[in-house]
C-alpha positions, 0 to 999 in steps of 0.5 A, a space after each residue: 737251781 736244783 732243777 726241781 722241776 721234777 717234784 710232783 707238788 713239793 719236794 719236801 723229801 724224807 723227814 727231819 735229820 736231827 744232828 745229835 749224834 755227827 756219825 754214820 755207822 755201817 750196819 748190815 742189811 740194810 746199811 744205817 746211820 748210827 742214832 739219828 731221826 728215824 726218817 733217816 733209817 731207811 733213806 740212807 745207803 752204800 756199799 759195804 766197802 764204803 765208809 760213809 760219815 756224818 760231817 755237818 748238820 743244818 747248824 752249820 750247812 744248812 740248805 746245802 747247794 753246792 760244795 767243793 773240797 780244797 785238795 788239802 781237805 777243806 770243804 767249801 759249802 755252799 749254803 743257800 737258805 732261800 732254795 731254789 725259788 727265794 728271791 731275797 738277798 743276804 740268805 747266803 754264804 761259802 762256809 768253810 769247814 776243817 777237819 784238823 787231825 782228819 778222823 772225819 769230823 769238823 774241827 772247825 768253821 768260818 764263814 768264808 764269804 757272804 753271797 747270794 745263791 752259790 750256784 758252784 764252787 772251785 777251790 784251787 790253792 789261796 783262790 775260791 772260785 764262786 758262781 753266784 747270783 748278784 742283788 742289787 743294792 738298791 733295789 733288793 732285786 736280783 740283777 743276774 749271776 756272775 763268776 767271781 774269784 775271792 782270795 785267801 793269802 793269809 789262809 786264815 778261813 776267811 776272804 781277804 776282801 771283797 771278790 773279783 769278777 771274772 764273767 758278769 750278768 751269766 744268767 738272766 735277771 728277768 726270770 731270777 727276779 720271778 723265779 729264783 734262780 731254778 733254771 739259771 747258770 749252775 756248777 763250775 768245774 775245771 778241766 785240766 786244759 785250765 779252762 773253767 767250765 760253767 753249766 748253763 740253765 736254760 734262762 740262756 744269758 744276754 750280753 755275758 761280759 768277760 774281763 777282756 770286755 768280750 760279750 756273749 749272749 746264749 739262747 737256752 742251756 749249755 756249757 760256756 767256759 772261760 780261762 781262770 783270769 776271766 778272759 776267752 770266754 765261749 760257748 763249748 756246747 749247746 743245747 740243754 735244758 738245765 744241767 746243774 754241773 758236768 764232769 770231766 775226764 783227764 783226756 777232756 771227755 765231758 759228761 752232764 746229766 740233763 733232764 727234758 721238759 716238765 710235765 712231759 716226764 722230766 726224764 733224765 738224759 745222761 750225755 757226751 758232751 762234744 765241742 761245738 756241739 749242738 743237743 737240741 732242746 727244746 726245738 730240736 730234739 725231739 722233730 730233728 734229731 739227725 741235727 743233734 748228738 743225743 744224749 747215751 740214754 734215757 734213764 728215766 725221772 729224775 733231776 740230775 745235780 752235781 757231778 765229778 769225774 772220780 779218778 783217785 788211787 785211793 779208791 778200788 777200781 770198780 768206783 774209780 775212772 767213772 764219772 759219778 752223777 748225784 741226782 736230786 729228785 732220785 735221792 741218788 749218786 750215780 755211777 756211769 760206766 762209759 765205754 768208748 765207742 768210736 768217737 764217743 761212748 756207750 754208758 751203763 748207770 748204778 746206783 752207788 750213794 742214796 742220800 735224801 736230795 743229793 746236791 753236790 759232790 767233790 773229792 779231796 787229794 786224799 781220796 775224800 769224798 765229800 757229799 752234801 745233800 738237801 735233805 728236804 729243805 724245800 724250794 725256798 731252803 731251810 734254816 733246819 734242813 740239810 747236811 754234808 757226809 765224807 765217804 772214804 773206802 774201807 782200809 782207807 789212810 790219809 796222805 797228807 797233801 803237800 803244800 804246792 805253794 812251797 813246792 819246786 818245780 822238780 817236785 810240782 813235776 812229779 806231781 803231774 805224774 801222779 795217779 791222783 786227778 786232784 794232784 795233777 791240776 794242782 801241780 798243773 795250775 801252780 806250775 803256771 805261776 812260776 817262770 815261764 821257761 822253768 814250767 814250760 820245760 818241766 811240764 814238756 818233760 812230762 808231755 814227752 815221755 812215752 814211759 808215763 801213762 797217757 793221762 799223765 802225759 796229757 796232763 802235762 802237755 796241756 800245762 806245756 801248751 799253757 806256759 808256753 804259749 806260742 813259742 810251744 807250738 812247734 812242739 806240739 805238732 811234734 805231738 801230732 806226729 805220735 798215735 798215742 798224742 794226736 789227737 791231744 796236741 790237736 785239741 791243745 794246737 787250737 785251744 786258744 783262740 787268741 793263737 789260731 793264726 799262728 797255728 799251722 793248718 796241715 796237722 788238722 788236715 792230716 787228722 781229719 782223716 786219720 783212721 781213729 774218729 776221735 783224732 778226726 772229731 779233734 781236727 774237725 772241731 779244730 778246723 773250724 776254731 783256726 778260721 781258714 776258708 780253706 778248710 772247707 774243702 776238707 770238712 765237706 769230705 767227712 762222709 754223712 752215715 745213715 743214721 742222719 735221718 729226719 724221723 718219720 712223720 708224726 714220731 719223736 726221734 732217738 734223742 737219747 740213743 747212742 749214735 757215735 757214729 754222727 759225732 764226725 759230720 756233726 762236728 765238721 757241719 759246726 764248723 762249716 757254719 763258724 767258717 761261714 762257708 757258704 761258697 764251699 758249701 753251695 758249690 758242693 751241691 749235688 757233689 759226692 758231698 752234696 748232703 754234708 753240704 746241705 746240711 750245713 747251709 741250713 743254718 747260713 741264714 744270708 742271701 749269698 747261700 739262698 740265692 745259691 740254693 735257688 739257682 742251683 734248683 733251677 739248674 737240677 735235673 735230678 728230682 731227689 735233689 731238688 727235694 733237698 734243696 726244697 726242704 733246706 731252703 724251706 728250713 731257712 724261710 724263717 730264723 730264730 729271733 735274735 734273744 733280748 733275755 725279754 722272753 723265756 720259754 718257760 717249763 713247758 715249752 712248744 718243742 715243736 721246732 726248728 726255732 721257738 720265734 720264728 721271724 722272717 728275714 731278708 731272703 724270706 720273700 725270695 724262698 716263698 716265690 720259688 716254693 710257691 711256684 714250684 707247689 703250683 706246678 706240681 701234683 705232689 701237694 703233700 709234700 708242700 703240706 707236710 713241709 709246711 707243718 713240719 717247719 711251720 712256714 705259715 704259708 697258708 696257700 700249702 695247708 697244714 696239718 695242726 697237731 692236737 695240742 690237747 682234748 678235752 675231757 670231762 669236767 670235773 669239780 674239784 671245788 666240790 670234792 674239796 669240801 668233803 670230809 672224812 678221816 684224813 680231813 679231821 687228822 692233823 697232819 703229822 697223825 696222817 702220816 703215821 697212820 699210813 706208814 702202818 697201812 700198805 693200802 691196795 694200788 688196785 683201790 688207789 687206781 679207783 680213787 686217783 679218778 674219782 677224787 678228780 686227779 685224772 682232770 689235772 694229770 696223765 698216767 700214760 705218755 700217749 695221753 695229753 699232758 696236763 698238770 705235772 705227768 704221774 706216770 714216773 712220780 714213784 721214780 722221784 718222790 717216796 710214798 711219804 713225799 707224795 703224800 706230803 705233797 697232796 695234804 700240804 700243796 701250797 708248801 711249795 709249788 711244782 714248776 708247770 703247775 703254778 696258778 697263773 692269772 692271764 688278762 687278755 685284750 677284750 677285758 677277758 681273764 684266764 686262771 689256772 696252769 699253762 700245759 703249753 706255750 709257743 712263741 705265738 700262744 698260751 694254752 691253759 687248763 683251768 681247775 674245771 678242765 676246761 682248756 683255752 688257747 689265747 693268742 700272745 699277741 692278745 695278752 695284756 698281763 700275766 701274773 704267777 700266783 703264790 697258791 697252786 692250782 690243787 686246793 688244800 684238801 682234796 683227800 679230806 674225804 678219804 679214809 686211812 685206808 683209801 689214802 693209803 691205797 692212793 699213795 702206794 698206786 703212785 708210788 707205782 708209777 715208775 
């Protein structure tokens, strides 16, 4: 869920929050809350012209997960009392919380619905959408996650019945069932072209089923969406790891923050989402990053959780028309300040709202912000732990919200021309139950008055394209014809796919080359959503920019810098692969468009492109060419196994690429041939070798250089120093952690002590050192001096993602204990508590099982003084 992959042990976060007085009170340098535990003193910050206020404790939200606020001010929180990798049902429930006269303190609860691990909310007039995930009643198991919709007609704080599914089985049983849901289907948000956006761990889903009977299965993370009635449903994006919401502007940019695999640094990655775009993790992104769009930046440790595109008048500027980003393991709201560049953006990341494990964040339509936060309740929740704030800005007054439901459609108009993101969904989404020709004509007004600011006319042209449906298609190729709405009414022209053929063709072939890359990315990606053959012609025409390069050898690519630039071929090469141009592409071949081509084939995994690429060798004469074609016939000798949701790649997964399980195909042995003679009459051997290890072809006639997954080191008995004692060990718990929140200790020292308790056998401080255990070179960016000392004296508490016990049995009545740093699809590589490594063969294990202890024994800084404790923490608080 939370993606708490990132804690080093556990995350048990600052101390208690204890509930006795329900306000924050502003305080000068630094800013406090008013009474509370003293934890809290020094964990909680924002600006100065930020009001921020205490709303709910653990009595009512406990373990908060996620949350969302009605635009008429309730707050639907989601309570998950089992965290992140509990696996009982009935631990969770949608509370409802009501602050009547609005002076920032609950008047009144409901329990809205029970369910089970709410992963994201939506709250839109009498109807509660909810991502959740399913148990069964029979077994006591989790059967997967599903999208449902509850509703509340009589507005009375609680559902009128039982909900209703609208996407079902959109996660993986298997891994819910022996992990919890940390790394499934997370936050919901919608987007004012009406679609609900669903952010996708990377448990990826087998056979996702929609209310139409459409089927979806998904390898890895991603966005999928699908319509409120629950039908259309569709990969938007692909290619994350474990995003947890996304963000979306009024003009339809999306934003995530994502992290990248564990035990390697759990490095956040801010990102543009695109349309059909694909961002590579695990396989691409780091060997084959001129495939990819990266993500805008790298900003370090961290574990990125809900977010929400803040666009509401009663905020200052300088917090408004931002995407702000919470990040759990950094205890952090984040502000992202985009810039537009080309047909994507540049970012730069502030800090704004520290709240002790952050979750979740929505706004209301008044301009309430409400945040919840985890507050330490650990992997499994917490009955104690947990709590919501409300931020408003200085001088801030409450507007009351109109009731949209008894609105006409004169005044749901001029709704859609308000300043207020919420306003304007709200008003977009009642104006689509009311009679067709009265919203559609209502909604067009607003699309084509060139007075109102864009956001508002793009706000109404969506709900135009919306209620009218196909008999709005004319005018919105109307729209097409204006600068400022081109690249909108093309988006909207090709939204929905049950329309594509009766949308014309020409206006995205118009824009494809209009000289404004946002209006060409438009089009491309429509091109390939209409289904024409004959837009292939056109896509191939998008020129391929120098920075589509395959990084050197030996060197991770730029998977976290901004390429705006590659936005157009990228998009124009998806679309090539949904139109399965293979003809197109294959008589493109040594063209002017030749490299765009080539590009695209090397996802057309049928015999019709390979037979095309092999004759189209035979015939070359240029030997630059006849590389391309080489290596992209070499990238179609194997294709990723078709997913069953029987398998996962794990925390720590082999992000060697280009697929994780390779198979052979049809055409395999016809490549093979050709590149085997071609490596028998050539002098360049190299080329042949480096193709083999690089696309991992397992051909053995070519050789291949293996990288050094890990070395050895020195052993070192951690049994041994576990049985030593000294101060620490004779200390109780609670009388440690006071004892050394008195002492600064010396990092100097804590360098020495980090080796000689044995730590270094289990984890890295440097990234060019081997990953082992969980990497302590960013620790002090995700966890305070406290956490990490928590973590060290109670290490089964909660155990981090890659560094739990497993117990492997292997054919040859051979057994394996101790923690996986890599797993492919063809091997395991373990570390046992000595050091010692082992690499065993899939193909050779009989069982493996997930133990309940972690691999760093209770009691390793037993022998340790105050001060030598001490010391050791403030060196890893260091390590950032």
């Amino acid at each position: 869920m939370l993606k708490f992959s990132l804690t080093l042990l556990a995350a048990f976060c600052l101390l208690a929050w204890t509930p006795t007085d329900k306000s924050f009170t502003r305080q000068p340098n630094p800013p406090r809350f008013k009474p509370a535990a003293d934890s809290l003193l020094k964990a909680a910050k924002w600006p100065a012209d930020i009001n921020l206020t205490y709303f709910t404790g653990p009595d009512l939200t406990p373990s908060p997960a996620c949350l969302a606020v009605a635009a008429t001010g309730e707050i639907y929180v989601g309570v998950d009392k089992q965290g992140s990798l509990g696996k009982k049902p009935n631990l969770g429930s949608i509370v409802r919380l009501v602050d009547t006269d609005n002076d920032g303190k609950v008047d009144g609860h409901t329990v809205f619905a029970e369910v089970n691990n709410p992963r994201g909310i939506i709250a839109l007039g009498d109807q509660l959408f909810v991502l959740h995930a399913i148990f069964s009643p029979e077994t006591g198991k989790a059967s997967g996650m599903d999208l449902v919709v509850f509703e509340d007609k009589n507005r009375d704080g609680v559902a009128d019945g039982p909900s209703k599914p609208l996407v079902q089985h959109i996660s993986n049983p298997k891994f819910i069932q022996e992990r919890g849901v940390d790394h499934a289907t997370n936050g919901i948000r919608m987007g004012i072209d009406g679609w609900i956006y669903i952010a996708v761990g990377d448990f990826g889903f087998h056979n996702a089923v929609d209310r139409s009977g459409k089927k979806l299965t998904m390898l890895g993370g991603g966005i999928v969406r699908v319509r409120p009635d629950g039908t259309e449903m569709e990969i938007f994006s692909h290619g994350l790891r474990n995003i947890y919401d996304v963000a979306i502007d009024p003009y339809m940019n999306v934003f995530t923050r994502d992290n990248t695999n564990d035990g390697g640094g759990w490095n956040i990655r801010f990102s543009h989402q695109v349309q059909s775009g694909e961002y590579g993790y695990p396989v691409l992104f780091k060997n084959f990053t001129d495939e990819i769009i990266p993500a805008l930046v790298d900003v370090g440790g961290g574990s990125g959780t809900g977010s929400l595109f803040m666009d509401e008048p009663t905020w200052p500027q300088k917090y408004n028309q931002v995407p702000m980003m919470a990040d759990w393991g950094r205890s952090q709201l984040y502000i992202h300040r985009v810039t537009p560049e080309k047909a994507s953006f540049t970012q730069q990341e502030e800090e704004f709202i520290k709240l002790p494990q952050i979750t979740d964040v929505d706004v209301d339509g008044s301009g309430r912000l409400y945040l919840a936060a985890w507050n330490g309740a650990g992997y499994m929740g917490n009955p104690n732990k947990g709590f919501v704030v409300r931020a408003i800005p200085q001088n801030w007054a409450y507007q009351e919200f109109p009731n949209v439901k008894k609105a006409s459609v004169k005044a749901l108009a001029n709704l859609l021309k308000s300043r207020s993101a919420v306003a304007r969904l709200q008003a977009s989404q009642e104006l689509l139950t009311r009679p067709v020709k009265q919203a559609s004509k209502a909604a067009w007004n607003v699309a084509a008055d060139t007075k109102l600011p864009l956001a508002n006319r793009v706000a109404g042209m969506f709900t135009y394209a919306q209620a009218a449906g196909e008999t709005g298609i004319g005018n919105l190729v109307k729209l097409t014809q204006e600068p400022q709405m081109r690249e909108f009414a093309l988006r909207a022209l090709a939204d929905r796919k049950p329309l594509v053929n009766k949308i014309p063709l020409e206006p995205f072939l118009a824009g494809a080359k209009d000289p404004s890359e946002r209006v060409q990315v438009a089009a491309l990606i429509g091109l390939g959503r209409l289904e024409r053959k004959e837009a292939a012609q056109a896509l191939l025409q998008v020129p391929v920019p120098e920075s589509f390069a395959a990084p050197a050898k030996g060197t991770e690519g730029p998977h976290a810098k901004p390429n705006a630039a590659i936005v157009p071929a990228h998009v124009a090469v998806q679309s090539l692969v949904k139109l399965n141009a293979v003809d197109a592409c294959v008589q493109a071949i040594g063209s002017p468009n030749s490299t765009l081509a080539l590009w695209a084939l090397r996802y057309m995994h049928t015999p019709a492109a390979v037979n095309g690429m092999i004759n189209a060798y035979k015939q070359a004469k240029d030997e630059a060419l006849k590389k391309q074609l080489l290596v992209t016939l070499a990238r179609l000798y194997k294709k990723e196994a078709p997913y069953d949701a029987s398998w996962w790649w794990s925390t720590r997964p082999d992000t060697h690429g280009p697929y994780y399980k390779a198979i052979d195909w049809e055409s395999s042995l016809a490549i093979k041939n050709l590149l085997l003679n071609t490596w028998k009459q050539t002098n360049d051997k190299q080329f042949f070798t480096d193709l083999n290890s690089r696309l991992r072809l397992e051909i053995p006639e070519f050789g291949q250089e293996e990288p050094v997954v890990v070395q050895e080191e020195r052993k070192v008995d951690l049994e041994k120093i576990r049985s030593k004692k000294g101060q620490v060990g004779e200390a109780s718990i609670e009388d440690v952690m006071l004892a050394i929140a008195k002492i600064p200790g010396e990092a100097a020292l804590g360098k020495t002590i980090f080796t000689q308790q044995g730590c270094v056998a289990c984890h890295s401080l440097a990234k060019n050192e081997p990953m082992k255990g969980p990497f302590m070179g960013q620790i002090g960016s995700i966890m305070t001096r406290e956490q990490i000392a928590e973590s060290i004296l109670k290490p089964n508490a909660s155990i981090s993602q890659g560094f739990s016990t497993v117990l492997v049995t292997a054919k040859g009545n051979k057994s394996y204990t101790g923690f996986i740093t890599e797993e492919s699809a063809t091997r395991l590589v373990m570390r046992d508590i000595t050091g010692q490594v082992y690499t065993i063969r899939k193909a050779d294990v009989v069982s493996r099982k997930e133990m309940d202890t972690s691999m760093m024994p209770a009691g390793l800084a037993n022998a340790l003084s105050y001060d030598e404790f001490a010391s050791l923490l403030t060196f890893l608080a260091q390590q950032k």
